[in-house]
mmJSON file of the N, C-alpha and C atoms, coordinates in Angstrom:
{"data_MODEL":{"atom_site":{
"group_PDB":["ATOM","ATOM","ATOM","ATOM","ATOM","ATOM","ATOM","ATOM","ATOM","ATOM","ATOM","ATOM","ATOM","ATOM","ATOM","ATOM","ATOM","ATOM","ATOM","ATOM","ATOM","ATOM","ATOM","ATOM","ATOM","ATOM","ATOM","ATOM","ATOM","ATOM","ATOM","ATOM","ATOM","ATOM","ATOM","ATOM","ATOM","ATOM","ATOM","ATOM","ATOM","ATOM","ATOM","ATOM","ATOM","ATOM","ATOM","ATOM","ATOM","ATOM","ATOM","ATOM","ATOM","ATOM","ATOM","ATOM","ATOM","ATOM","ATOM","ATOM","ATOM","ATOM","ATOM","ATOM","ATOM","ATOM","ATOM","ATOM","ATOM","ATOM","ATOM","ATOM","ATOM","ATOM","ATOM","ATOM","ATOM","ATOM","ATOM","ATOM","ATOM","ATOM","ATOM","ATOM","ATOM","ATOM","ATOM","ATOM","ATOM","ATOM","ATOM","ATOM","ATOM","ATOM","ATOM","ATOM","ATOM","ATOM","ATOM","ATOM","ATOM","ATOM","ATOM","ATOM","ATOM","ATOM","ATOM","ATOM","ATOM","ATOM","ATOM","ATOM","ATOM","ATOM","ATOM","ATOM","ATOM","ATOM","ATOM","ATOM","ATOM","ATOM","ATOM","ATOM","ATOM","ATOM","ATOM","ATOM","ATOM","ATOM","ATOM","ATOM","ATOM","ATOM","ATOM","ATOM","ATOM","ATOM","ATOM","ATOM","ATOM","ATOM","ATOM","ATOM","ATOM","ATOM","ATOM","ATOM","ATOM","ATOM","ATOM","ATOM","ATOM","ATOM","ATOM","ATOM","ATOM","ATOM","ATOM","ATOM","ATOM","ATOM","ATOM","ATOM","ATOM","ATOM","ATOM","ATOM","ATOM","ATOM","ATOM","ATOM","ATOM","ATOM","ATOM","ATOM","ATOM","ATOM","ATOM","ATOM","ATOM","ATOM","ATOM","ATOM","ATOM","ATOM","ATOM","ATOM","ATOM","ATOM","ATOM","ATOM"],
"id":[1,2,3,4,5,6,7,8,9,10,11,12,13,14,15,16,17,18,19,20,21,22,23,24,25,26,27,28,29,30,31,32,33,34,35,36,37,38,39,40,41,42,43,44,45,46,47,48,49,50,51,52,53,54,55,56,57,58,59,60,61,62,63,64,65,66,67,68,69,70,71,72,73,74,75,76,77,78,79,80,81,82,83,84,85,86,87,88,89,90,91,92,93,94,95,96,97,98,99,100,101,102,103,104,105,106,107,108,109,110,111,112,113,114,115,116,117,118,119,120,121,122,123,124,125,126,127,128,129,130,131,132,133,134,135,136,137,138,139,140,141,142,143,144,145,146,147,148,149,150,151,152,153,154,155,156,157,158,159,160,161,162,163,164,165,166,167,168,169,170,171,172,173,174,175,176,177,178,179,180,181,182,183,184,185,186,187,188,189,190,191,192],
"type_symbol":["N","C","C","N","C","C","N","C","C","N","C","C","N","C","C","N","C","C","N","C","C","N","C","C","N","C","C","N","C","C","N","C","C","N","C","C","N","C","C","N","C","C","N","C","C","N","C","C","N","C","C","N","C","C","N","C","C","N","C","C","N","C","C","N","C","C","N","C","C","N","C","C","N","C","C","N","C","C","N","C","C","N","C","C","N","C","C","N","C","C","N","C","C","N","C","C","N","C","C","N","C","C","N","C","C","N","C","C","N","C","C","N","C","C","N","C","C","N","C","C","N","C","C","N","C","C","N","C","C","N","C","C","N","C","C","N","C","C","N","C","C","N","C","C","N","C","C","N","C","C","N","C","C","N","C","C","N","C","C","N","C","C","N","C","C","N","C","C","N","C","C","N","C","C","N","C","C","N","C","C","N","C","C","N","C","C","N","C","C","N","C","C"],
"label_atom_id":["N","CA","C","N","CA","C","N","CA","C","N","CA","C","N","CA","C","N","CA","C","N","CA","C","N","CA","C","N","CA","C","N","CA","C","N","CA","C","N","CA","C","N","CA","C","N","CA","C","N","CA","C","N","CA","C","N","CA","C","N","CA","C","N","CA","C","N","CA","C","N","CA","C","N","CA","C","N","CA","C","N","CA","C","N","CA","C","N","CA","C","N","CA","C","N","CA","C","N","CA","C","N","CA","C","N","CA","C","N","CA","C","N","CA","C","N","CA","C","N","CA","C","N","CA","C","N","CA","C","N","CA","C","N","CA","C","N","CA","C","N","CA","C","N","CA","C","N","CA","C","N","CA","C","N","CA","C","N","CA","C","N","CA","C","N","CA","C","N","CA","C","N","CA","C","N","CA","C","N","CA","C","N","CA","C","N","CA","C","N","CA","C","N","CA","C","N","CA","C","N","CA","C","N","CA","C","N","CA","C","N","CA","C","N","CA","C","N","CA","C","N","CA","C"],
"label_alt_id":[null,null,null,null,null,null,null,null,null,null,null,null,null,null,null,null,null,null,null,null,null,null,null,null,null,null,null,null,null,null,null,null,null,null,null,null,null,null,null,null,null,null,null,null,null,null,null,null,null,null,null,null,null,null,null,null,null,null,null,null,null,null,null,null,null,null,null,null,null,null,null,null,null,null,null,null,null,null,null,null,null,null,null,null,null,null,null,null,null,null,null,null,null,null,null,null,null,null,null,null,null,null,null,null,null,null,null,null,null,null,null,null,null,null,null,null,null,null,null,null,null,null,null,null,null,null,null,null,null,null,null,null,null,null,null,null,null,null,null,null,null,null,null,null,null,null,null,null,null,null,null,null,null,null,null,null,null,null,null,null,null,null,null,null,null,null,null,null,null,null,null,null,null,null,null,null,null,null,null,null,null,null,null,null,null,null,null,null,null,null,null,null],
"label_comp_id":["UNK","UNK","UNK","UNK","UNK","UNK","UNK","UNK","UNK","UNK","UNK","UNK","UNK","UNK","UNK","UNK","UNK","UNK","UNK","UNK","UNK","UNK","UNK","UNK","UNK","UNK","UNK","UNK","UNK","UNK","UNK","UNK","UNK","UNK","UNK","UNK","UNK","UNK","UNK","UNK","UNK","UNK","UNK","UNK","UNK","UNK","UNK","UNK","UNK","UNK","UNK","UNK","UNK","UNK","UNK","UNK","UNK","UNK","UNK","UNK","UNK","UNK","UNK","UNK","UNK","UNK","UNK","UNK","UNK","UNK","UNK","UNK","UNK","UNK","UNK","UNK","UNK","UNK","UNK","UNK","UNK","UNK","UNK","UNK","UNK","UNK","UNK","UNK","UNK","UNK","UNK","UNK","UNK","UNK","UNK","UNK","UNK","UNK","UNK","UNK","UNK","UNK","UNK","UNK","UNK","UNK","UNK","UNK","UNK","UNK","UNK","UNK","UNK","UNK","UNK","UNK","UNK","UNK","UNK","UNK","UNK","UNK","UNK","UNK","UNK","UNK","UNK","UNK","UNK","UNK","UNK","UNK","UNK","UNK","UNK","UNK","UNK","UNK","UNK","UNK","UNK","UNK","UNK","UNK","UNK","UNK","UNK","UNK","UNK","UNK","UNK","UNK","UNK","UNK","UNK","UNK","UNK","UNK","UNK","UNK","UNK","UNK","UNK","UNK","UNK","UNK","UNK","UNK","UNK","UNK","UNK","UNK","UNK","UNK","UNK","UNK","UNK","UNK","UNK","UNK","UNK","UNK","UNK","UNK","UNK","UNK","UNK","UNK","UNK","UNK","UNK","UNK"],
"label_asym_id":["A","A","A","A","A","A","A","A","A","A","A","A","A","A","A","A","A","A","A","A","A","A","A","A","A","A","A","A","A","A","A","A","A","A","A","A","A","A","A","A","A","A","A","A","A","A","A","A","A","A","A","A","A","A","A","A","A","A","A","A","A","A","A","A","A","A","A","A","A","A","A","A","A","A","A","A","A","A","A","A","A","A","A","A","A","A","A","A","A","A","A","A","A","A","A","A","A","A","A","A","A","A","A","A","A","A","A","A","A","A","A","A","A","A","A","A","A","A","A","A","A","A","A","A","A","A","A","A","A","A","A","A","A","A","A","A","A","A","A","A","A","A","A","A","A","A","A","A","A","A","A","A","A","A","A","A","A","A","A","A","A","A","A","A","A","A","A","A","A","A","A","A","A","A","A","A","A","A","A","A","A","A","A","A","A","A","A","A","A","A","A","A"],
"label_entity_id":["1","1","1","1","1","1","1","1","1","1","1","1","1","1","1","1","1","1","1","1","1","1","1","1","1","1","1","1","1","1","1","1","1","1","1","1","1","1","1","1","1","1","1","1","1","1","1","1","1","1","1","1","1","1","1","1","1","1","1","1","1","1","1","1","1","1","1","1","1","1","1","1","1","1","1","1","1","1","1","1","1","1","1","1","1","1","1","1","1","1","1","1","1","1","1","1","1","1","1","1","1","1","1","1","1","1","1","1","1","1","1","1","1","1","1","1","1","1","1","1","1","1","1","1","1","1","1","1","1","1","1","1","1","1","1","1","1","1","1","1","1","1","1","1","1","1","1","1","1","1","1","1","1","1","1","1","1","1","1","1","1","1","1","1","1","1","1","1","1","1","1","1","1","1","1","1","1","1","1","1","1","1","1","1","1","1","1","1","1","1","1","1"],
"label_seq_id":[1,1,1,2,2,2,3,3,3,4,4,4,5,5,5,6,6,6,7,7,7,8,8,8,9,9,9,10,10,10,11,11,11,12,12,12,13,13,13,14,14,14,15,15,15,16,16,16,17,17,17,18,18,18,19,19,19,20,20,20,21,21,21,22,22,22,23,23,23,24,24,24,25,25,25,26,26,26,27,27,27,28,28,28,29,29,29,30,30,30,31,31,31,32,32,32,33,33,33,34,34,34,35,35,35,36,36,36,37,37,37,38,38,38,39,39,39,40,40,40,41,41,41,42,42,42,43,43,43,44,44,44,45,45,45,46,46,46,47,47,47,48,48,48,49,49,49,50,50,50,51,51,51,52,52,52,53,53,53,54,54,54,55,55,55,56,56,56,57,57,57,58,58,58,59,59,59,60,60,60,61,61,61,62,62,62,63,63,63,64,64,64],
"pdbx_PDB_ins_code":[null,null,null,null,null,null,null,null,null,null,null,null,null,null,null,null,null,null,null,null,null,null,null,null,null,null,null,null,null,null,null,null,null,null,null,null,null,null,null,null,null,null,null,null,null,null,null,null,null,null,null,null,null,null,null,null,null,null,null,null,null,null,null,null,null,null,null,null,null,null,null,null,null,null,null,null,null,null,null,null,null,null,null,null,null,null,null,null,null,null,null,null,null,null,null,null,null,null,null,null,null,null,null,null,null,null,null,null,null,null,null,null,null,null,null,null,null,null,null,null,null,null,null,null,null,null,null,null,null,null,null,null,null,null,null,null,null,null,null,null,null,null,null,null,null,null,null,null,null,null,null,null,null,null,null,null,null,null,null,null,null,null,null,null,null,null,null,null,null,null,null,null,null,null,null,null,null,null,null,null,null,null,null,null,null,null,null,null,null,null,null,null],
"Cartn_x":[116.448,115.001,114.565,115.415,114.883,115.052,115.94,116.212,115.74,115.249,113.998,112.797,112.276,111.3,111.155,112.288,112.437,112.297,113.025,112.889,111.545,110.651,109.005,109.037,110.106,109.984,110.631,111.111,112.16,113.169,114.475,115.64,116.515,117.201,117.972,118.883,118.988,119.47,120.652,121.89,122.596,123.709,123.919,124.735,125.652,126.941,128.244,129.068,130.039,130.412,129.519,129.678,128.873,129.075,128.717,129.12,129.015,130.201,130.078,130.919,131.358,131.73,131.171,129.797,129.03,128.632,128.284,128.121,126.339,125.647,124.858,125.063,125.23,124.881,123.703,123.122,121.974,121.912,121.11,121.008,119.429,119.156,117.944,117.98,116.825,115.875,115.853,116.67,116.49,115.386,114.491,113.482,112.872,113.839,113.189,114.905,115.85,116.768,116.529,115.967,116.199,115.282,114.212,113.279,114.479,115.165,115.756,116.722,117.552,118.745,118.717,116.853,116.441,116.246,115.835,115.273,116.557,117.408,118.69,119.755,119.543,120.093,119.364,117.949,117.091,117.533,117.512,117.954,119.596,120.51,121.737,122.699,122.421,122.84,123.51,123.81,124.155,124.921,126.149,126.988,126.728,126.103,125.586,125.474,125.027,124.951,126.215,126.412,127.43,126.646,126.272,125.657,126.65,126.708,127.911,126.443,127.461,126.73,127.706,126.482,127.183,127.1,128.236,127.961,127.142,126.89,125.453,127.185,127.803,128.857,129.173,129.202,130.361,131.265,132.078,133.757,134.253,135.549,135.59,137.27,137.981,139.765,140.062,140.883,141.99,143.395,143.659,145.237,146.103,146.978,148.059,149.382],
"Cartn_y":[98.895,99.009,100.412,101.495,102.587,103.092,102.323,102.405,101.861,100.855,100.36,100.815,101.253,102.213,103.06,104.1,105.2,105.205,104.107,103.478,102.977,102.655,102.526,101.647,100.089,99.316,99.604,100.117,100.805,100.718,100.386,100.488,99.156,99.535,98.668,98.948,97.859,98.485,96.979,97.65,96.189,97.479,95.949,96.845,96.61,96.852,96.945,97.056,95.828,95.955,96.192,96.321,96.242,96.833,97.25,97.721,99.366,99.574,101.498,101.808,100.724,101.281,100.802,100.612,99.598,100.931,100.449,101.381,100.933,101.653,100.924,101.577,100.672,101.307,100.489,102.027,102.264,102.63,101.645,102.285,102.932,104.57,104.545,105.446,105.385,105.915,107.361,108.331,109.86,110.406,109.958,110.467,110.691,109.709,109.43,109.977,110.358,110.607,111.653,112.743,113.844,113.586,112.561,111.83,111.231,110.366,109.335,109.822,110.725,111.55,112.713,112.791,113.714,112.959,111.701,110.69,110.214,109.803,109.242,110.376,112.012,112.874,113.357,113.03,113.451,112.442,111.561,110.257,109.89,110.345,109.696,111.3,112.684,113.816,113.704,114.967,115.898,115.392,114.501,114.117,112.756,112.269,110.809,110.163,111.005,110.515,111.383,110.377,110.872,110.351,110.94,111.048,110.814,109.671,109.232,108.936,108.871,108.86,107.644,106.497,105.798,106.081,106.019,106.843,105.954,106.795,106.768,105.657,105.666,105.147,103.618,103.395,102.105,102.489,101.181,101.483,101.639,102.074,102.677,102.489,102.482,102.755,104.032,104.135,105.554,105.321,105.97,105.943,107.025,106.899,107.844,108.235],
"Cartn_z":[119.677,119.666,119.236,119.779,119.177,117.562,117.296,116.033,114.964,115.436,114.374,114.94,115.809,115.87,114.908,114.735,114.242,112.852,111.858,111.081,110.48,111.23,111.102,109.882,110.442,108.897,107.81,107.578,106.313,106.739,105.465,105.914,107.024,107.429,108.526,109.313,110.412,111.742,112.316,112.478,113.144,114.457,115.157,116.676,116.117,116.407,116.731,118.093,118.153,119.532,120.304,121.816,122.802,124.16,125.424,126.385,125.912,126.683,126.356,125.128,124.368,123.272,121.923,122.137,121.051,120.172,118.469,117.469,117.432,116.554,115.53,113.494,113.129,110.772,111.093,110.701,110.094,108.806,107.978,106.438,106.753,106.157,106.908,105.145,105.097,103.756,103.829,102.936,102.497,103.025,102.776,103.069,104.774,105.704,107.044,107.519,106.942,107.485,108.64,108.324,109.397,110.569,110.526,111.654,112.843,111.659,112.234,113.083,112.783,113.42,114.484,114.524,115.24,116.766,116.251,117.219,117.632,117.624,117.82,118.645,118.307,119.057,120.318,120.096,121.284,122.258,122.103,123.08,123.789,122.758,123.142,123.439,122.538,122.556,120.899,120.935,119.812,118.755,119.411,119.044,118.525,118.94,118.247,117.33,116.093,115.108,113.742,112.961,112.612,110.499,109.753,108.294,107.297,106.972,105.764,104.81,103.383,102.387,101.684,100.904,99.666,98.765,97.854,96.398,95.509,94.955,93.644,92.172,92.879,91.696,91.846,93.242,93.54,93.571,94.052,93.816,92.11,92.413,91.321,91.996,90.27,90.476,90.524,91.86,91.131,91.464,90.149,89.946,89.926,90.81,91.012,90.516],
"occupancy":[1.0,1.0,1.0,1.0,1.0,1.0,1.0,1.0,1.0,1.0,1.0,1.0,1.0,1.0,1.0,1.0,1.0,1.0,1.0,1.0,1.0,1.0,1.0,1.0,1.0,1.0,1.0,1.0,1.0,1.0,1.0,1.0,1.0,1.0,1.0,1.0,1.0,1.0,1.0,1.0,1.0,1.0,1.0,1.0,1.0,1.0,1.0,1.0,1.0,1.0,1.0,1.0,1.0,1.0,1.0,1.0,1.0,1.0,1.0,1.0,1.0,1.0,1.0,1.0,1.0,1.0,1.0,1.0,1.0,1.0,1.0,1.0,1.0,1.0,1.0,1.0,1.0,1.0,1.0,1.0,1.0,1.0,1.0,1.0,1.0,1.0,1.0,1.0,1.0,1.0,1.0,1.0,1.0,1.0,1.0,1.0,1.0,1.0,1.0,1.0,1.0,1.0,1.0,1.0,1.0,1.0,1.0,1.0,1.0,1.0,1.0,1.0,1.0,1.0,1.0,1.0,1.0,1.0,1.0,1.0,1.0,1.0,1.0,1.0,1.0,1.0,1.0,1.0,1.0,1.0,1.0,1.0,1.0,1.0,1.0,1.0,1.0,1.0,1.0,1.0,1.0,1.0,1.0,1.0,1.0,1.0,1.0,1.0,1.0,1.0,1.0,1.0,1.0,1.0,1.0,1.0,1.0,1.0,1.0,1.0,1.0,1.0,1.0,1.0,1.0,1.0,1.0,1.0,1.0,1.0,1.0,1.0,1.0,1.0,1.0,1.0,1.0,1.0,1.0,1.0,1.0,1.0,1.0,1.0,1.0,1.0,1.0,1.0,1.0,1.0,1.0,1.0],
"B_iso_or_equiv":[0.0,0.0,0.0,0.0,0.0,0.0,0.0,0.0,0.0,0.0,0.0,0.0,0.0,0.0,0.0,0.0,0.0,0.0,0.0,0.0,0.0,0.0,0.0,0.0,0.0,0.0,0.0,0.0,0.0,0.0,0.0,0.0,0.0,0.0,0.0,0.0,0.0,0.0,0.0,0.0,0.0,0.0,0.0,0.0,0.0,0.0,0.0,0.0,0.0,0.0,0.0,0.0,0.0,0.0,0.0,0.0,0.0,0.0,0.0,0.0,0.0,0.0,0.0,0.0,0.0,0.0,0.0,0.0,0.0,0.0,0.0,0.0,0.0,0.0,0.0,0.0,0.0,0.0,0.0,0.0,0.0,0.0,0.0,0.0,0.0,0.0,0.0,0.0,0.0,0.0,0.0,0.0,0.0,0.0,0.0,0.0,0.0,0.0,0.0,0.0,0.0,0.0,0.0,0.0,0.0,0.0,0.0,0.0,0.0,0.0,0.0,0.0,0.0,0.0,0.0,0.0,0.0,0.0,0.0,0.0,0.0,0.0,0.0,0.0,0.0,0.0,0.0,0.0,0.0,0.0,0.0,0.0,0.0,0.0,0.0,0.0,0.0,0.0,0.0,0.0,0.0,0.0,0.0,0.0,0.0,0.0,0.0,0.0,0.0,0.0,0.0,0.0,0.0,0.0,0.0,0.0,0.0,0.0,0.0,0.0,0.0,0.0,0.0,0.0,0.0,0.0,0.0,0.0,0.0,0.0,0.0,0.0,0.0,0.0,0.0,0.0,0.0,0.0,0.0,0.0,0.0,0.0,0.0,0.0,0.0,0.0,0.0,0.0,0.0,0.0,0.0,0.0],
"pdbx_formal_charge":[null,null,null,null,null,null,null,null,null,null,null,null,null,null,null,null,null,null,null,null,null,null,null,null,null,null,null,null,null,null,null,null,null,null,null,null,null,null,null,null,null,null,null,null,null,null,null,null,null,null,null,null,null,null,null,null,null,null,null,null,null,null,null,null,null,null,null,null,null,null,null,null,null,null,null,null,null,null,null,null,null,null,null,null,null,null,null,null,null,null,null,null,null,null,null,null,null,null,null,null,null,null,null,null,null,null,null,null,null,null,null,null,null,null,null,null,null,null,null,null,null,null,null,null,null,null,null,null,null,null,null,null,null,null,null,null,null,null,null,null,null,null,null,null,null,null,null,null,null,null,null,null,null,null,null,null,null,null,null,null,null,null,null,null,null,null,null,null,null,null,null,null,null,null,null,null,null,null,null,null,null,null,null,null,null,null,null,null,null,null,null,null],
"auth_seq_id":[1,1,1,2,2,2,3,3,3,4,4,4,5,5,5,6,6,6,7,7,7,8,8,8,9,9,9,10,10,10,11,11,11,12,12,12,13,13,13,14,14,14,15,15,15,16,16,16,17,17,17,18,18,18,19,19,19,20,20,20,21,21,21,22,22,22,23,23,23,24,24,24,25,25,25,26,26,26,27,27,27,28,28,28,29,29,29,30,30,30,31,31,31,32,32,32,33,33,33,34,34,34,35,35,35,36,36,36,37,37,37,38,38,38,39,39,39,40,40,40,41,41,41,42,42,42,43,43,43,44,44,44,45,45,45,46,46,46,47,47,47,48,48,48,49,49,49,50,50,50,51,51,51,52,52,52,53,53,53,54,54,54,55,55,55,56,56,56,57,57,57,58,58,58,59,59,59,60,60,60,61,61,61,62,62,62,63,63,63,64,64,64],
"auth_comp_id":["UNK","UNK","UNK","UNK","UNK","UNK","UNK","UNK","UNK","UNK","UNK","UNK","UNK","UNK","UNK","UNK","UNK","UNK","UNK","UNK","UNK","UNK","UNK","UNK","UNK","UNK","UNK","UNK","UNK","UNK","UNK","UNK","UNK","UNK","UNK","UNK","UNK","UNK","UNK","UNK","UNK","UNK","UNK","UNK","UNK","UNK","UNK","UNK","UNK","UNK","UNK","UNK","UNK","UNK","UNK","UNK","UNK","UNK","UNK","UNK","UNK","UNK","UNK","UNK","UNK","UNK","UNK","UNK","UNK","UNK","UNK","UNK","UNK","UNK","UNK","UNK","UNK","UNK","UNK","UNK","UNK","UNK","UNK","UNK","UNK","UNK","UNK","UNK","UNK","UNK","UNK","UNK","UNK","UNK","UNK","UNK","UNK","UNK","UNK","UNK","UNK","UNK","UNK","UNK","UNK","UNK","UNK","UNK","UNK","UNK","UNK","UNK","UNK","UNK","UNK","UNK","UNK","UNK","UNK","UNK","UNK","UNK","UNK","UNK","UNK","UNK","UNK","UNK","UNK","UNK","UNK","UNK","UNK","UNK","UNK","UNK","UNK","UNK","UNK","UNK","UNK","UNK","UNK","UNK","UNK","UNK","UNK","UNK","UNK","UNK","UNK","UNK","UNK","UNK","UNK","UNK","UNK","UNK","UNK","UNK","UNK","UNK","UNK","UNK","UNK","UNK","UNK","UNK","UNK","UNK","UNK","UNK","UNK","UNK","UNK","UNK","UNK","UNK","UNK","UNK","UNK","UNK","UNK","UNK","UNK","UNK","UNK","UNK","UNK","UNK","UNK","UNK"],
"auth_asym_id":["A","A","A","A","A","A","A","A","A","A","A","A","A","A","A","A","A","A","A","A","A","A","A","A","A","A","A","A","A","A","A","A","A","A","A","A","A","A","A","A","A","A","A","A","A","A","A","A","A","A","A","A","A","A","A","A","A","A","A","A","A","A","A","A","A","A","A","A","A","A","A","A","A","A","A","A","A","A","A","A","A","A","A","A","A","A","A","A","A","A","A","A","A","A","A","A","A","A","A","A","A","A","A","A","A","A","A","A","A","A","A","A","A","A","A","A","A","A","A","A","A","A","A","A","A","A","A","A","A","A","A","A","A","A","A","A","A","A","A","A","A","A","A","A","A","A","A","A","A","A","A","A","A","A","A","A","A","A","A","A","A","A","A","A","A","A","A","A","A","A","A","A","A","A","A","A","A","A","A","A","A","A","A","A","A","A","A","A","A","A","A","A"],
"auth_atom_id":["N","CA","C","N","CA","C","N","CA","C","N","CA","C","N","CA","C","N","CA","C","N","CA","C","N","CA","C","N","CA","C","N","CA","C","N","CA","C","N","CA","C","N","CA","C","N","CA","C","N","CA","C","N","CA","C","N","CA","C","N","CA","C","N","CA","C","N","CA","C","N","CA","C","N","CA","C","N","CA","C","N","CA","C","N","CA","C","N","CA","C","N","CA","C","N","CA","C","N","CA","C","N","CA","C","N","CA","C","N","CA","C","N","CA","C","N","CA","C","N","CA","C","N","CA","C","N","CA","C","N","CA","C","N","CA","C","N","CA","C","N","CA","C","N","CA","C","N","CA","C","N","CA","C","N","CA","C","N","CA","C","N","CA","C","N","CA","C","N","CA","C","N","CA","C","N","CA","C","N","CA","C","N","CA","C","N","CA","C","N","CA","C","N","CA","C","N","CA","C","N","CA","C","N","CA","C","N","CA","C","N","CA","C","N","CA","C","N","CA","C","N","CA","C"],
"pdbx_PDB_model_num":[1,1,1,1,1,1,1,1,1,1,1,1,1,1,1,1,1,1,1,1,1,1,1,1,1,1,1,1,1,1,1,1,1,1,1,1,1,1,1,1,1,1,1,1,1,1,1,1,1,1,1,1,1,1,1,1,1,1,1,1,1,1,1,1,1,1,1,1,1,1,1,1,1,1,1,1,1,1,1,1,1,1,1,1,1,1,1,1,1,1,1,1,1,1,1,1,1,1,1,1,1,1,1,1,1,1,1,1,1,1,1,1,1,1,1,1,1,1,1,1,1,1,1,1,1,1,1,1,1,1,1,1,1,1,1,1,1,1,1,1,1,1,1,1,1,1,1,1,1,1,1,1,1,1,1,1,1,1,1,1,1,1,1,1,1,1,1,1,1,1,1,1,1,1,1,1,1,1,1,1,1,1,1,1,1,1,1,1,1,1,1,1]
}}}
């Protein structure tokens, strides 16, 4: 719930697992990122949120 709060409609929000070891991915919009992560550390602490990025490429081969 707080996470689509935070979100204000944009973007998306799913749980993971559940109990004390439940996640949430969040795809949240560049633009609302530092809202979103502000809101998510105020609430849970510091450590909470963790900022991965998808590349602007796709997958892609590499060869070794």
């Amino acid at each position: 719930a707080i996470s689509s709060h935070l979100l204000e409609g944009q973007g998306a929000c799913r749980v993971h697992g559940g109990g004390f070891a439940g996640t949430i991915q969040a795809f949240v919009p560049q633009d609302l990122m530092n809202h979103y992560a502000e809101g998510m550390r105020a609430v849970f602490g510091e450590d909470a949120v963790a900022d991965l990025n998808i590349r602007n490429i796709g997958s892609c081969r590499i060869d070794l």
